[in-house]
SERO-4910 file (N, C-alpha, C, O; in steps of 0.05 Angstrom, whole numbers):
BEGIN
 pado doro    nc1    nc2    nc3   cac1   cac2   cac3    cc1    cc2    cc3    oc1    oc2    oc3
  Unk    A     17    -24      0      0      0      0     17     25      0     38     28     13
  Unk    A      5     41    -16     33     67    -23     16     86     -8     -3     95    -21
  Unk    A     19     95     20      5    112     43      1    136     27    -22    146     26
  Unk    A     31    149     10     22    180      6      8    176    -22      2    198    -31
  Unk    A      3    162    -32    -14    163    -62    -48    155    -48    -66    169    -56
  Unk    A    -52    136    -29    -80    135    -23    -95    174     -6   -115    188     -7
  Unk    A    -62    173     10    -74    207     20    -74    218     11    -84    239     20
  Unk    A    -62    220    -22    -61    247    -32    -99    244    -51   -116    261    -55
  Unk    A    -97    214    -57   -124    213    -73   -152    218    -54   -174    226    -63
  Unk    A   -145    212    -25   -160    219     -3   -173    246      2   -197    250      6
  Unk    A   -152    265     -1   -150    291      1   -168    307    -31   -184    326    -32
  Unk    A   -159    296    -47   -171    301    -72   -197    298    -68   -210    318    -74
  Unk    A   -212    273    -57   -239    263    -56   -250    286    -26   -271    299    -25
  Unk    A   -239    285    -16   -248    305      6   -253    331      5   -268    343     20
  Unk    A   -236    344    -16   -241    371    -23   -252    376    -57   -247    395    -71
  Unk    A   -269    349    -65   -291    356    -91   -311    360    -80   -320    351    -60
  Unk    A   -322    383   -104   -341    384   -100   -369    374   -113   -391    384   -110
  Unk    A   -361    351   -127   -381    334   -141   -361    309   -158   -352    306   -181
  Unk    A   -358    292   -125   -348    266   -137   -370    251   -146   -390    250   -132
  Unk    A   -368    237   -169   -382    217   -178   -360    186   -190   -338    185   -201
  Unk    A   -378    167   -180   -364    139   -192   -370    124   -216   -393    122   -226
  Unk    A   -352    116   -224   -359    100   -243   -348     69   -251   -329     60   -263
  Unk    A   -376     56   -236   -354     20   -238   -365     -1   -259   -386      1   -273
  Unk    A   -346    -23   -257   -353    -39   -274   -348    -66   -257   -348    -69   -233
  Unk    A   -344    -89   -279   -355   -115   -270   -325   -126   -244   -323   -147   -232
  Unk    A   -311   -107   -245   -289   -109   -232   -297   -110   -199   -286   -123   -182
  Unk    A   -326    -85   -194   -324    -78   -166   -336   -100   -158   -338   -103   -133
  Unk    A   -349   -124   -179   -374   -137   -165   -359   -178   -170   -372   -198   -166
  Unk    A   -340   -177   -177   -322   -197   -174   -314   -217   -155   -309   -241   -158
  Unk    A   -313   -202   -132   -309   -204    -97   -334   -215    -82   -336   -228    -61
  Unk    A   -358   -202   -102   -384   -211    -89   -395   -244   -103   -414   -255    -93
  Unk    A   -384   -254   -121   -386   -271   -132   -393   -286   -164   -396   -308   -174
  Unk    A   -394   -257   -171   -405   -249   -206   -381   -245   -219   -363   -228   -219
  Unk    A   -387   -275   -233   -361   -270   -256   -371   -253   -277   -392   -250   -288
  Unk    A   -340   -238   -279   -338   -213   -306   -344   -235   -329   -342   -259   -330
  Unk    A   -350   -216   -344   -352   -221   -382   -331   -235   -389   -332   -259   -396
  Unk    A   -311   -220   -388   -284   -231   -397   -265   -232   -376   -266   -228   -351
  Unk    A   -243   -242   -400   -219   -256   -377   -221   -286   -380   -239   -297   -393
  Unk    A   -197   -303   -364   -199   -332   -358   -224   -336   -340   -237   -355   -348
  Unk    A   -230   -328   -326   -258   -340   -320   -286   -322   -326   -308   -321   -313
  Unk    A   -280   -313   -343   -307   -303   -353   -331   -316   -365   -333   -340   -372
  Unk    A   -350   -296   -368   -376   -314   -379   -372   -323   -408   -385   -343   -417
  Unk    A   -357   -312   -423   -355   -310   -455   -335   -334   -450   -332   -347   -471
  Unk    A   -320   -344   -429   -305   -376   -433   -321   -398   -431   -315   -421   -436
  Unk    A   -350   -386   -422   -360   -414   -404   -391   -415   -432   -400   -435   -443
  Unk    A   -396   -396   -434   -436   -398   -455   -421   -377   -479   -401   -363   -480
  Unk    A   -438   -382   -492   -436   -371   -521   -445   -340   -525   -470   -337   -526
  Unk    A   -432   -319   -527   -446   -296   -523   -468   -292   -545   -480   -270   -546
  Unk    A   -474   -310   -561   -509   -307   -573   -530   -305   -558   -552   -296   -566
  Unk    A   -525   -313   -533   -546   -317   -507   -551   -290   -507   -574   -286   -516
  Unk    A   -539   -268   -500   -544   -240   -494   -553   -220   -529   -555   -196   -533
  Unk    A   -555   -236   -541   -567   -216   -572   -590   -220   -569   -598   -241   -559
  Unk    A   -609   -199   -576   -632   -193   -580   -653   -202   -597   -676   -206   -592
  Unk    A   -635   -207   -628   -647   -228   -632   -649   -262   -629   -666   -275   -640
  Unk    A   -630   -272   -613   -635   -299   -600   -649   -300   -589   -664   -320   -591
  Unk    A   -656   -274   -564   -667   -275   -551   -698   -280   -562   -709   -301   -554
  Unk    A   -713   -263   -581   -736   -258   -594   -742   -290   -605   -762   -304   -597
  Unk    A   -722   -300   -624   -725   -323   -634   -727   -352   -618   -735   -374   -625
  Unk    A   -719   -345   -600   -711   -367   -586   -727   -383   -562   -712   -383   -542
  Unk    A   -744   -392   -558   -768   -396   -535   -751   -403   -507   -759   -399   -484
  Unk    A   -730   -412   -514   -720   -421   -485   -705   -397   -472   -706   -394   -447
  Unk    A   -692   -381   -485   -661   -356   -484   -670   -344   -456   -652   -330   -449
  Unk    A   -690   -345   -436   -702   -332   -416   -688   -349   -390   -677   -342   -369
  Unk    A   -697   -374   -403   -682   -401   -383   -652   -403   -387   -638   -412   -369
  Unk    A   -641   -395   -412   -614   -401   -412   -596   -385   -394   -574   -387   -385
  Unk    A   -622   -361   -391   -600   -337   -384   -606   -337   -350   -592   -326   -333
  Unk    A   -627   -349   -345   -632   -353   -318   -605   -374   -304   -593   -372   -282
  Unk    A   -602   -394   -326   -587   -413   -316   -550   -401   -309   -532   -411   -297
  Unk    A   -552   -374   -326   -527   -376   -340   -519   -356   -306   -507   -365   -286
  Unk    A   -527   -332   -308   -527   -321   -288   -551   -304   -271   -545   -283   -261
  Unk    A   -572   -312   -269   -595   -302   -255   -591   -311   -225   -588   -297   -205
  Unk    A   -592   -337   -227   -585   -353   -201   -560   -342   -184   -562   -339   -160
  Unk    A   -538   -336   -197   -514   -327   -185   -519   -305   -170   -513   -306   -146
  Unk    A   -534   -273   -183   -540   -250   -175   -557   -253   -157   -557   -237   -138
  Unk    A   -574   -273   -159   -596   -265   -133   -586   -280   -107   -605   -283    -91
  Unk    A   -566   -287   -100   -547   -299    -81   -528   -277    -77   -518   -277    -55
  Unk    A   -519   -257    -92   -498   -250    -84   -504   -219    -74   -516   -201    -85
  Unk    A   -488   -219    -42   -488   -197    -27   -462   -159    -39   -439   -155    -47
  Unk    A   -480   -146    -32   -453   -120    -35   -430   -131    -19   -433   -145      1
  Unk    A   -404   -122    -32   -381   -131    -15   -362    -95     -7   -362    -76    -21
  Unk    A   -354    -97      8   -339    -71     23   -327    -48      9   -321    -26     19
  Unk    A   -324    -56    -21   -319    -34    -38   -354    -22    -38   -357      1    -30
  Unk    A   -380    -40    -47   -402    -24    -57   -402    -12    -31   -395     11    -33
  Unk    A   -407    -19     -9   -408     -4     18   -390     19     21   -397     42     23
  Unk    A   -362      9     21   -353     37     16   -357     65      5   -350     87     13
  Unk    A   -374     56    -25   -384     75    -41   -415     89    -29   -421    113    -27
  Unk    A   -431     63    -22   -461     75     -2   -444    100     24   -450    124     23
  Unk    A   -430     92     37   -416    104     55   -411    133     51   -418    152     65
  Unk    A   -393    132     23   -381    164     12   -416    181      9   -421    204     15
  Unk    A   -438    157     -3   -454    182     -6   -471    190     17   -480    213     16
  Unk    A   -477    172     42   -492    178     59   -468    210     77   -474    227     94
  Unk    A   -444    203     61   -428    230     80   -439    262     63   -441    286     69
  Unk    A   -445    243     38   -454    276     27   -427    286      9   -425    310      5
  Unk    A   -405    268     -2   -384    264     -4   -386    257    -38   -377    270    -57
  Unk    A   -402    229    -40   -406    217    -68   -430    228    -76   -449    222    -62
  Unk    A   -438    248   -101   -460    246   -109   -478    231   -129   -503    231   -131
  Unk    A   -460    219   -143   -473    192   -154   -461    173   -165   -437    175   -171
  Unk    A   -478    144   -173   -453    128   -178   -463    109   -212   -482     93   -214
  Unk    A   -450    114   -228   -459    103   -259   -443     73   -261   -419     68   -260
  Unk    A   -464     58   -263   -454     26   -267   -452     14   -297   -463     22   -317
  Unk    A   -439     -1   -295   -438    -16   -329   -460    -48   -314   -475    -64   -325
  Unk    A   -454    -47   -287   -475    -75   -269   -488    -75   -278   -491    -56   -293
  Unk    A   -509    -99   -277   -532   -104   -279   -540   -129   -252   -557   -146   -247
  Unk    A   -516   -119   -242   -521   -140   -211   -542   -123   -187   -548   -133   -166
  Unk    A   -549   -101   -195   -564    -94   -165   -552    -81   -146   -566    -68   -131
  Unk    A   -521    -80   -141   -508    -92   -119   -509    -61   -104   -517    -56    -81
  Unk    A   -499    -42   -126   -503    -11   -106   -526     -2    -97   -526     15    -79
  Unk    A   -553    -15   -111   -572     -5    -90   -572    -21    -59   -575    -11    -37
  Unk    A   -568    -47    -68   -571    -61    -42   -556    -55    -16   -565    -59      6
  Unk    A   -524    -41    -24   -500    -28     -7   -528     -4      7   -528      3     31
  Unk    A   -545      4    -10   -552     32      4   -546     59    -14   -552     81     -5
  Unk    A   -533     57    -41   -540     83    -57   -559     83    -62   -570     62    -64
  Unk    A   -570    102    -67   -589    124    -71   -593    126    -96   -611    114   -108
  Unk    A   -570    146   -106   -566    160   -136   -548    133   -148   -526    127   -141
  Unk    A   -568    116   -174   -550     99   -191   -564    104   -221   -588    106   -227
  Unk    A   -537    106   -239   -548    108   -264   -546     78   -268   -526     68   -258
  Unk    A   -561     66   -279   -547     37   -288   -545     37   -323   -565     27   -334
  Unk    A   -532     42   -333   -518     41   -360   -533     20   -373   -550     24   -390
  Unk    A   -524     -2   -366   -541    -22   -383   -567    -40   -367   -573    -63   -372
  Unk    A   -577    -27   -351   -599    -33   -341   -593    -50   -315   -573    -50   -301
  Unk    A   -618    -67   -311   -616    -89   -288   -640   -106   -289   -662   -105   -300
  Unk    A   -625   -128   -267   -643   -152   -271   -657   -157   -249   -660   -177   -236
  Unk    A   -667   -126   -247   -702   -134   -219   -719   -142   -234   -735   -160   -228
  Unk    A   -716   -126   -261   -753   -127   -280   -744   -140   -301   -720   -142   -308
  Unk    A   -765   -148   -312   -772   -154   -337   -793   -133   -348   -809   -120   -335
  Unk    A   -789   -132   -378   -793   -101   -398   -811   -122   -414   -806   -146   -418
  Unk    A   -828   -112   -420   -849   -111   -444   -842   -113   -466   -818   -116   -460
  Unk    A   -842   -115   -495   -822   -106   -513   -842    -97   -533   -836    -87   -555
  Unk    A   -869   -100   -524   -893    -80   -532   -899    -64   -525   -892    -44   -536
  Unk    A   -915    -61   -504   -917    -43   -494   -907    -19   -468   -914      3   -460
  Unk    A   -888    -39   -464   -864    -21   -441   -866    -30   -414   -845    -28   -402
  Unk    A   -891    -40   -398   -901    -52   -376   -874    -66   -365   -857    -79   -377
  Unk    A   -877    -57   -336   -853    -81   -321   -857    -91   -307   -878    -83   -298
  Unk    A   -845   -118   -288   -850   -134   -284   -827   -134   -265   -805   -130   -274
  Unk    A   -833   -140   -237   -819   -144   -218   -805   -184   -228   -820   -204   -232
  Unk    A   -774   -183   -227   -763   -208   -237   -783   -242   -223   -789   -263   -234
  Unk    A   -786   -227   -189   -797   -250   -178   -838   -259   -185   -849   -279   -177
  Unk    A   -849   -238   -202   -869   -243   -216   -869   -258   -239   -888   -267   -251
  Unk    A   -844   -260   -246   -842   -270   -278   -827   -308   -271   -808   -315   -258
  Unk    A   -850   -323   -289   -839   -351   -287   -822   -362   -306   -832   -367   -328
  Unk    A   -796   -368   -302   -779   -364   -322   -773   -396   -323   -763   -411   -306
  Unk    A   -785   -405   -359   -785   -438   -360   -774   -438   -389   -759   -420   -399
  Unk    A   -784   -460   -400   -769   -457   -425   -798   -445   -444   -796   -446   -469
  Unk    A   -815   -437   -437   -834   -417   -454   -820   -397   -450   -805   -394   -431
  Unk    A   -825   -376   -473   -825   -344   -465   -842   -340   -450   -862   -353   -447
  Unk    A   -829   -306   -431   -848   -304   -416   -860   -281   -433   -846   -267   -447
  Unk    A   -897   -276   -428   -908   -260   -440   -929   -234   -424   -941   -239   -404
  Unk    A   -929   -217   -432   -939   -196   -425   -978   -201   -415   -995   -209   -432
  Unk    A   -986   -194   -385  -1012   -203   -388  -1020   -181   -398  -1032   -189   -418
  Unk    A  -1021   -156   -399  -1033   -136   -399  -1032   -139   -436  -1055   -142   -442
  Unk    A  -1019   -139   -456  -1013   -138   -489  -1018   -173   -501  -1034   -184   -515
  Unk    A   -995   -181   -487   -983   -211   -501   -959   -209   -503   -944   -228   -507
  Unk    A   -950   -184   -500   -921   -180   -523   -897   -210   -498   -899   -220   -476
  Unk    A   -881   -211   -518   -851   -221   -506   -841   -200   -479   -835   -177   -483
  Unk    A   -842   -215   -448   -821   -195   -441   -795   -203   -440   -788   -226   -444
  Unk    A   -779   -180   -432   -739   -186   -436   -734   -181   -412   -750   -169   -398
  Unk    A   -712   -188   -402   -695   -180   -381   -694   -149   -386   -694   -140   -409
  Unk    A   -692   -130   -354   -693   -103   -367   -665    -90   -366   -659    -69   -354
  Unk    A   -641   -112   -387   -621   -101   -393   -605   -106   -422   -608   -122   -440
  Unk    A   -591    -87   -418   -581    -77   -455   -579   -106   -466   -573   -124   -450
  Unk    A   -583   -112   -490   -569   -145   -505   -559   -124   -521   -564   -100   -521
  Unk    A   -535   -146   -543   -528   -131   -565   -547   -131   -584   -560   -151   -591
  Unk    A   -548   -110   -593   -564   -102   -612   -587    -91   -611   -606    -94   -626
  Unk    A   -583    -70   -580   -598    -66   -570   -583    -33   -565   -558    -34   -566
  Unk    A   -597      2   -560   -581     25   -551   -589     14   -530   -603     -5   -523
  Unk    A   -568     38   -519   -564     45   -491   -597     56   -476   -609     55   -497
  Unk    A   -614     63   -459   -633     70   -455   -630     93   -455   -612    101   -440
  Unk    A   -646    119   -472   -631    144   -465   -638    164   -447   -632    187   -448
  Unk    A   -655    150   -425   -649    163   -401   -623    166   -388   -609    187   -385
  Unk    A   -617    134   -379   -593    121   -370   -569    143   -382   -556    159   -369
  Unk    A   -566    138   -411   -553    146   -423   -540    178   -413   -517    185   -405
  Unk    A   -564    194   -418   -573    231   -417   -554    229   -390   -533    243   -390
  Unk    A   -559    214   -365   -559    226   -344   -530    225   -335   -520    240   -319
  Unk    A   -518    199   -351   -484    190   -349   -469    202   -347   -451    204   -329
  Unk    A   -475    222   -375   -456    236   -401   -463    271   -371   -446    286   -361
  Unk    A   -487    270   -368   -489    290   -354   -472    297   -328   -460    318   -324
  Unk    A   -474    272   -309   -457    267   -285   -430    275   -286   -417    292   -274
  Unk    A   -423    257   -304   -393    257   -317   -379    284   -326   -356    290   -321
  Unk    A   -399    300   -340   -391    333   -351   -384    346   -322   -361    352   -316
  Unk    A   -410    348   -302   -411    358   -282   -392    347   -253   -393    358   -231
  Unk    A   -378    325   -261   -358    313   -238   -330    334   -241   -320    344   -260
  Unk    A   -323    335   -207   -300    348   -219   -279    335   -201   -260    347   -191
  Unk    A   -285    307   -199   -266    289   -192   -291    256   -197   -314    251   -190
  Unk    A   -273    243   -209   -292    213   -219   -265    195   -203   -240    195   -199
  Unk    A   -289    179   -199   -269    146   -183   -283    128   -201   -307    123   -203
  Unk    A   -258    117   -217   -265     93   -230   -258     66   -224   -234     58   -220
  Unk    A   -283     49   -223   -271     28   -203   -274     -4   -217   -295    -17   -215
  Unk    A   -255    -13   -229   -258    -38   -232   -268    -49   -264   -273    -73   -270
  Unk    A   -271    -28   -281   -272    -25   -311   -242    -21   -331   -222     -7   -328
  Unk    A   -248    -40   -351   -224    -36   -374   -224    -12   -383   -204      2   -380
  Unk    A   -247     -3   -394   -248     19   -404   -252      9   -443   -247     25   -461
  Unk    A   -261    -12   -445   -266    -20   -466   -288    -31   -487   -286    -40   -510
  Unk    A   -317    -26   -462   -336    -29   -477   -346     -2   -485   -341     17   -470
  Unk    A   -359      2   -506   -366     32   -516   -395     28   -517   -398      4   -523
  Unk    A   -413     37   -515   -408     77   -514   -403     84   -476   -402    107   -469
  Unk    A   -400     65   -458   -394     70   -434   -367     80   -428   -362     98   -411
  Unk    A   -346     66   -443   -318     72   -445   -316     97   -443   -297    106   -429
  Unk    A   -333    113   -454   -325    144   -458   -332    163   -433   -324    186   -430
  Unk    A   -347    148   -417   -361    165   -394   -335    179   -376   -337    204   -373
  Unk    A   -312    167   -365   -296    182   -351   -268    192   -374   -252    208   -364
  Unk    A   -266    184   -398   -260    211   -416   -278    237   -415   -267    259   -413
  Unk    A   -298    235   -417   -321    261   -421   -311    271   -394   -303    294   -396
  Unk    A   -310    260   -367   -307    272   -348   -279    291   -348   -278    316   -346
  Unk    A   -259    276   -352   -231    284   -350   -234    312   -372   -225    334   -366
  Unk    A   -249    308   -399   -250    330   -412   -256    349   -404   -242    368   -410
  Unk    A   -278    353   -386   -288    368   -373   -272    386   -350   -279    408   -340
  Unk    A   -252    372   -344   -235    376   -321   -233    365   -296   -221    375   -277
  Unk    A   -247    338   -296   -242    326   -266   -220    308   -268   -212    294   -287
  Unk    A   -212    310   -245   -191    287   -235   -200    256   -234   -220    250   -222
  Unk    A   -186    239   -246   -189    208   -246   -178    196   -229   -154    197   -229
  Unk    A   -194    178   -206   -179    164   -194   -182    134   -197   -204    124   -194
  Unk    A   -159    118   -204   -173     96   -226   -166     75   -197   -146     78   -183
  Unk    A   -182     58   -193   -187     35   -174   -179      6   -195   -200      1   -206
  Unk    A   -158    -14   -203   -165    -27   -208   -137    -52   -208   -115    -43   -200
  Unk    A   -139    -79   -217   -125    -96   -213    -94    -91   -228    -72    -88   -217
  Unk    A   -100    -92   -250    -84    -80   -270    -82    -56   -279   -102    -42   -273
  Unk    A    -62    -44   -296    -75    -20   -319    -86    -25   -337    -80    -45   -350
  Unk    A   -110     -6   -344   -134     -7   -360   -125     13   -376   -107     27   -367
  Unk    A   -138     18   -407   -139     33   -423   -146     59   -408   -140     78   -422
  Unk    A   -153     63   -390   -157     98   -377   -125    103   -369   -113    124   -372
  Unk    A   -113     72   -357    -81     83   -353    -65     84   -372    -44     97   -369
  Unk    A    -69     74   -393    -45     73   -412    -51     91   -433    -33     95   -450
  Unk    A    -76    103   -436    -87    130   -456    -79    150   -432    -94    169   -437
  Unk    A    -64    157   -410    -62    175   -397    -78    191   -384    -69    212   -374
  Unk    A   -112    179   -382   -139    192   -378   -138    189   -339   -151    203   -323
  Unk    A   -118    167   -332   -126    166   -298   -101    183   -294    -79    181   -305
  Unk    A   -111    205   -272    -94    218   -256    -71    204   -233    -49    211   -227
  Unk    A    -89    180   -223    -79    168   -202    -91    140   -202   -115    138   -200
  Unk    A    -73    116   -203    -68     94   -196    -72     80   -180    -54     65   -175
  Unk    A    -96     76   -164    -88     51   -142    -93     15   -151   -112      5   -163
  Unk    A    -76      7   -143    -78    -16   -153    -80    -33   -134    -70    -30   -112
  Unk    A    -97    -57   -142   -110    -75   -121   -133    -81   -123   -147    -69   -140
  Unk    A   -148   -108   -102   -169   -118    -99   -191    -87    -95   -184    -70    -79
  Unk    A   -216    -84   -112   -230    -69   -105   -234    -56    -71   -231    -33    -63
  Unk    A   -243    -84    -55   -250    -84    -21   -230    -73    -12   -235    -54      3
  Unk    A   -201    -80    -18   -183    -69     -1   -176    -40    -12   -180    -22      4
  Unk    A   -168    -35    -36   -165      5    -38   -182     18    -27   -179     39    -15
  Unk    A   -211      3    -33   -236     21    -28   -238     19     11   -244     41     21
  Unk    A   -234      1     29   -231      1     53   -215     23     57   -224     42     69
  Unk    A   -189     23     46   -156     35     64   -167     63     44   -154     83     52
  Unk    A   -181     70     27   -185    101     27   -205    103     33   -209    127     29
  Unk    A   -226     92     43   -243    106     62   -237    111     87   -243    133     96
  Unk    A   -223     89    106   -206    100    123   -191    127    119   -198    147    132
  Unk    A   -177    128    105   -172    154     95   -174    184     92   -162    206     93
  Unk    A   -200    169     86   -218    195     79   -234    206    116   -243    228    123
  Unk    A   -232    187    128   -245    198    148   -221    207    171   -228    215    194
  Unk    A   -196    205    165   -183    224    180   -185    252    185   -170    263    201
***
């Protein structure tokens, strides 16, 4: 642990005046949700056709596959001490909001408040007619599609597939946060899926400070976009600078 790089990033976060976060499948790893990629990712283990939109449409079972693949995992798995850490910064009045690439749930459950979720989440199920949602534990997920009572239509999981935009609420409010941050903590993202990739460039354009949280260097470190480095398990940087922060 390099003491004067966590205090100096400590001090940074203590004197913004509109920190906002931005994590990825990195912060939620610890909690038991394997990332996308990598040696143990999902793209080693199922076929990423499972997540296209149209398999999904065509496909009567794709509801069950995806239940099997990781539905079961997420609804088992608890916030781990980094999401807490982050609930923590905002109940100080410290973090004002936090933009996920998740679709695990996990920062509301820590206790944020303010979450953009980028590519959605898997409480509801969406309509794909008429828009209606569907709390996940209402919906019976077998090898039928499940269908809309109120229309008929197909509903989907209520998160991005390929071949699918971004939602442009979600979207509006990212790009917005990010302009308006004038210090971003990035935690646990490559920095390589797009159009999310760009969210803490837009910030740094803007003029905030990056403080990049992550195992390795990511494309924010090696394009020169992170100001500051901590490297390590999410739980542990995010513990030893919130300690930190509360000196």
């Amino acid at each position: 642990m390099n003491n004067s790089l966590y205090s100096k990033a400590a001090n940074i976060i203590k004197n913004s005046k509109y920190l906002v976060a931005f994590t990825g499948a990195g912060i939620s790893v610890e909690s038991g949700i394997p990332p996308f990629r990598g040696e143990n990712g999902i793209w080693n283990k199922y076929d990423p056709k499972i997540f296209d939109i149209d398999y999904y449409v065509s496909n009567p079972q794709a509801a069950l596959e995806l239940r099997n693949v990781f539905y079961d995992v997420i609804a088992k798995a608890k916030p781990n001490k980094a999401h807490i850490a982050l609930a923590e910064l905002e109940k100080m009045d410290i973090l004002k909001a936090v933009i996920t690439q998740n679709i695990d749930n996990l920062h509301f459950l820590a206790g944020n408040k303010e979450v953009v979720e980028f590519h959605g989440n898997t409480r509801y199920f969406i309509c794909m007619k008429c828009g209606k949602k569907y709390d996940v534990a209402r919906v019976e997920i077998t090898e039928q599609p499940p269908i809309c009572e109120e229309c008929g239509g197909l509903l989907k999981p209520d998160f991005v597939f390929f071949g699918e935009p971004i939602p442009s609420e979600a979207y509006t409010k990212a790009f917005s946060y990010a302009k308006r941050s004038d210090v971003m903590l990035v935690i646990g993202t490559t920095g390589i899926v797009y159009p999310a990739a760009m969210i803490p460039t837009e910030a740094k354009s803007a003029g905030a400070t990056i403080i990049e949280v992550n195992l390795e260097p990511s494309e924010y470190t090696t394009q020169g976009i992170t100001d500051i480095f901590l490297q390590g398990k999410a739980t542990e940087v995010m513990t030893n600078l919130l300690a930190e922060i509360k000196k």
